[in-house]
C-alpha positions in Angstrom: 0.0 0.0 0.0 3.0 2.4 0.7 4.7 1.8 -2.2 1.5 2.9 -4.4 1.2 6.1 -2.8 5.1 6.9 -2.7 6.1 5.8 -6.3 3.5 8.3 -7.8 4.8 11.3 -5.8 8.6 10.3 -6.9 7.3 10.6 -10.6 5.3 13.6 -9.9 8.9 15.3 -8.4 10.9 14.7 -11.0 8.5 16.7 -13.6 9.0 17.5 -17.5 12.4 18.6 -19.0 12.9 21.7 -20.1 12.1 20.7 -23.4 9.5 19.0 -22.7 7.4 21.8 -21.4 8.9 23.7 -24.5 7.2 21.5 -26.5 4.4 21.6 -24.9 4.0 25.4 -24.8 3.1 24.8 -28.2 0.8 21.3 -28.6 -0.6 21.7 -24.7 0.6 24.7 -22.6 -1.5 23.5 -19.9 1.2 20.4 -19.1 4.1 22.5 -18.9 2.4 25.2 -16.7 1.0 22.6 -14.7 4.7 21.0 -14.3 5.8 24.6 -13.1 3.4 24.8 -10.7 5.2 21.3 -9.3 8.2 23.6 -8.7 9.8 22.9 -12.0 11.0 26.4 -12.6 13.8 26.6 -14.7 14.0 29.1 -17.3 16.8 29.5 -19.0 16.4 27.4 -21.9 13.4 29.9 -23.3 15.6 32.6 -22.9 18.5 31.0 -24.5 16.3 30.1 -27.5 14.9 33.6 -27.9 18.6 35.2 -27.6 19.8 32.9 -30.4 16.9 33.7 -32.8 17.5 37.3 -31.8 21.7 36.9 -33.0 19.8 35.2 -36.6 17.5 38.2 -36.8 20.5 40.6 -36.1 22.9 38.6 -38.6 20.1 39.4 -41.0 20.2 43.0 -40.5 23.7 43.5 -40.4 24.0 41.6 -44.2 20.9 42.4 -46.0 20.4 45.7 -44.2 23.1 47.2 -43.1 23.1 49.5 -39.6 23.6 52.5 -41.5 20.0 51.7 -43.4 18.5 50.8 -40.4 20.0 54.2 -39.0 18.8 56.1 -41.7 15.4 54.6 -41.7 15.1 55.4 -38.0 16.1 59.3 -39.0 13.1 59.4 -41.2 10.4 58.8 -39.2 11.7 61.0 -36.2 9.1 63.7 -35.1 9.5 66.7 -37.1 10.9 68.7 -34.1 13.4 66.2 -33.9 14.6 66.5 -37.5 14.2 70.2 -37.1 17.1 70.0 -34.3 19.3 67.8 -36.4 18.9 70.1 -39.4 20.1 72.9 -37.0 23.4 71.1 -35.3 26.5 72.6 -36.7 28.6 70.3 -39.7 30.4 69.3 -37.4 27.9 67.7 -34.5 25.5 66.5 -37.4 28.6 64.0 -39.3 30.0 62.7 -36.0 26.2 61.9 -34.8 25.5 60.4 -38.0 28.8 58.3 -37.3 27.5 56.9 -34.5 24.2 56.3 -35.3 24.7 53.5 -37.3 27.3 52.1 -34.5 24.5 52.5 -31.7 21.9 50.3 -33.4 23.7 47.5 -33.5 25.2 47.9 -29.9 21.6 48.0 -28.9 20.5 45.5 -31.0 23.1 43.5 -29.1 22.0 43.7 -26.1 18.4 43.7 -26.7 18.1 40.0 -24.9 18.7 42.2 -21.8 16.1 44.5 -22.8 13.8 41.9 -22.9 15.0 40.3 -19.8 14.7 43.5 -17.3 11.1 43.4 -19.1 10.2 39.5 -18.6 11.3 40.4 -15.0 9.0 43.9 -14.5 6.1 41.8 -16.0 6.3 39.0 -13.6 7.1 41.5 -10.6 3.8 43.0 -12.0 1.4 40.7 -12.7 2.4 38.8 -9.0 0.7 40.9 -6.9 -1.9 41.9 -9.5 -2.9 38.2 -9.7 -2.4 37.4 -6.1 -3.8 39.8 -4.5 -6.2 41.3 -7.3 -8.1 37.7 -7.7 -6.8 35.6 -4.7 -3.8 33.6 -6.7 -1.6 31.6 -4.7 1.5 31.7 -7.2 5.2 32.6 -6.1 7.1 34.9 -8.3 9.1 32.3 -9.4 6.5 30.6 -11.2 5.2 33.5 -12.6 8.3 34.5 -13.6 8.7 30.7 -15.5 5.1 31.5 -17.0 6.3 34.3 -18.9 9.3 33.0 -19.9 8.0 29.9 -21.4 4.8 31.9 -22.8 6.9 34.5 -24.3 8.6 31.3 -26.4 5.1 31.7 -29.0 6.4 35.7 -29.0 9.8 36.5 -30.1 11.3 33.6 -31.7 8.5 34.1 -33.8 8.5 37.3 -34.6 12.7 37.5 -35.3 12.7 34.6 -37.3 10.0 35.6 -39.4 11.6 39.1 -39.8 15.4 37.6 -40.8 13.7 34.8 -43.6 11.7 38.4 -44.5 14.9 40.2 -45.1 16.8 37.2 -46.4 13.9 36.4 -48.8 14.4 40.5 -50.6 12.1 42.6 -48.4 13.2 46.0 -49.3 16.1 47.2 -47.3 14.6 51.1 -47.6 11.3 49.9 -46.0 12.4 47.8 -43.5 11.3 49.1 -39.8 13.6 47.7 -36.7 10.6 48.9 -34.7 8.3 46.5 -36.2 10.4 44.0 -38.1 8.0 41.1 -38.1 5.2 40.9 -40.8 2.3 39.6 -38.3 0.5 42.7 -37.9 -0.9 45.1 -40.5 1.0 47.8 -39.6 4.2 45.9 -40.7 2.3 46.2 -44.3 2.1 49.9 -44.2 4.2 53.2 -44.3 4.9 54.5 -41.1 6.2 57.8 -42.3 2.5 58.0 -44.3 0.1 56.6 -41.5 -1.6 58.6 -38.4 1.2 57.6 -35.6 -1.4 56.1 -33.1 -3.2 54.2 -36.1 0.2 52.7 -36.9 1.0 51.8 -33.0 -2.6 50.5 -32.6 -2.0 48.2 -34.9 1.2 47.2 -34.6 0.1 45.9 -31.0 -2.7 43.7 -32.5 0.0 41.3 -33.3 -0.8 37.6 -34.2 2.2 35.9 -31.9 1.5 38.9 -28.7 -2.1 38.1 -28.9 -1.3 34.2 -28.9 1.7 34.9 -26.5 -1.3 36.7 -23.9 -3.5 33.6 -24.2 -1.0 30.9 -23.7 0.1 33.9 -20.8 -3.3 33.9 -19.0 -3.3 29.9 -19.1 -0.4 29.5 -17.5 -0.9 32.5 -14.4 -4.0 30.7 -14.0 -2.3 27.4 -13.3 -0.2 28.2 -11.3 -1.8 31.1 -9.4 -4.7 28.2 -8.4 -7.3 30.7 -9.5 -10.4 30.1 -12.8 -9.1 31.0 -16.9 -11.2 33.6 -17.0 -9.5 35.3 -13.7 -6.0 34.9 -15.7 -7.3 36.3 -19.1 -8.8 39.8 -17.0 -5.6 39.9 -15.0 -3.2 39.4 -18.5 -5.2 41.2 -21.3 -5.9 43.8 -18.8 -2.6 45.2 -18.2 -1.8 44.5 -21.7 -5.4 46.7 -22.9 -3.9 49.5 -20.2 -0.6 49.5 -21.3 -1.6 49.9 -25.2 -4.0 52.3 -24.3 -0.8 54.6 -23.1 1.5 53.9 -25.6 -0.9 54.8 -28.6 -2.0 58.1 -26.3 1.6 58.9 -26.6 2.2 58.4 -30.0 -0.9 60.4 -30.9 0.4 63.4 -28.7 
């Protein structure tokens, strides 16, 4: 009798691997969120795949683009008081900021997957006490922390391998946006420099992977928080509606 009650908690401890639950994130998110509820926690495997398809994205850019293009590109869609200032820098300031424009992108570039790590972290440090106390969730930050991680794996491998075959396949170097490099959104199919600026950001965040990524999100706070989907999908899609709702105010001032 002992030994049927042990041997199932001894399988239940030693979990899914890592790619396992990456796997699963795709064909059934609610098994790896279920195994990181378990205390299976580990993230860096996500984030190692998403800094890697971030170095093929950047690889892309650097041969098919060039940082100078992507510089200039940037220069054209500045606010108009913006390019008024450049226009009035002396010779002198205007070529050596030009110099390192080009030089900047791709330092930045670089260390995006820190970027996006500072962010994975604010999100969790969020969405913890939003979920906890806000609807009665029982989830550490760890786990929340995994959630994202694993979630964010139907995000940006997506969208930076999609824009380096783009770029690879012929997309126009002149056209091509490193604010929105990915075509999976309809703003990616339009002319920023020609389209109302909070149009454009509006629909550049009605994204086909984000809105997937905020599902498979919700699922997995859920889980592990111990709380009902619905709970999970208000806590997610509400920050996300909020935070939108900002950025596009912005843009439009």
């Amino acid at each position: 009798m002992s030994d049927q009650v042990v041997q199932p908690a001894a399988e239940a401890v030693s979990g899914l691997t890592q790619m396992q639950r990456i796997i699963n994130v795709f064909a059934a998110p609610s098994k790896t969120f279920a195994d990181i509820k378990g205390g299976n926690k580990s993230w860096w495997l996500p984030f190692l795949i998403t800094v890697v398809c971030g170095a093929f994205l950047w690889t892309a850019i650097n041969s098919q683009v060039t940082w100078k293009t992507v510089y200039e590109n940037q220069q054209k869609l500045q606010p108009e008081f913006a390019k008024r200032m450049m226009d009035q820098m002396p010779p002198e300031q205007r070529a050596a900021a030009d110099a390192r424009g080009p030089k900047t992108q791709a330092i930045t570039w670089a260390l995006s997957p820190l970027g996006l790590l500072v962010y994975d972290l604010l999100m969790a440090l969020v969405l913890w006490p939003t979920i906890n106390f806000g609807f009665g969730g029982k989830a550490s930050y760890g786990s929340i922390l995994a959630v994202i991680m694993y979630a964010g794996l139907v995000l940006w491998p997506i969208r930076l391998v999609l824009a380096g075959i783009a770029l690879f396949a012929g997309a126009a170097p002149d056209g091509f946006n490193v604010g929105n490099p990915a075509p999976t959104n309809i703003a990616a199919f339009l002319n920023q420099a020609d389209t109302n600026k909070a149009l454009y950001t509006l629909l550049s965040a009605i994204d086909a992977p984000t809105i997937w990524c905020l599902v498979v999100t919700s699922i997995g706070i859920a889980i592990v928080a111990g709380i009902k989907r619905p709970s999970g999908y208000i806590a997610v899609f509400g920050w996300w509606f909020l935070v939108t709702l900002v950025i596009v105010g912005i843009s439009a001032i």
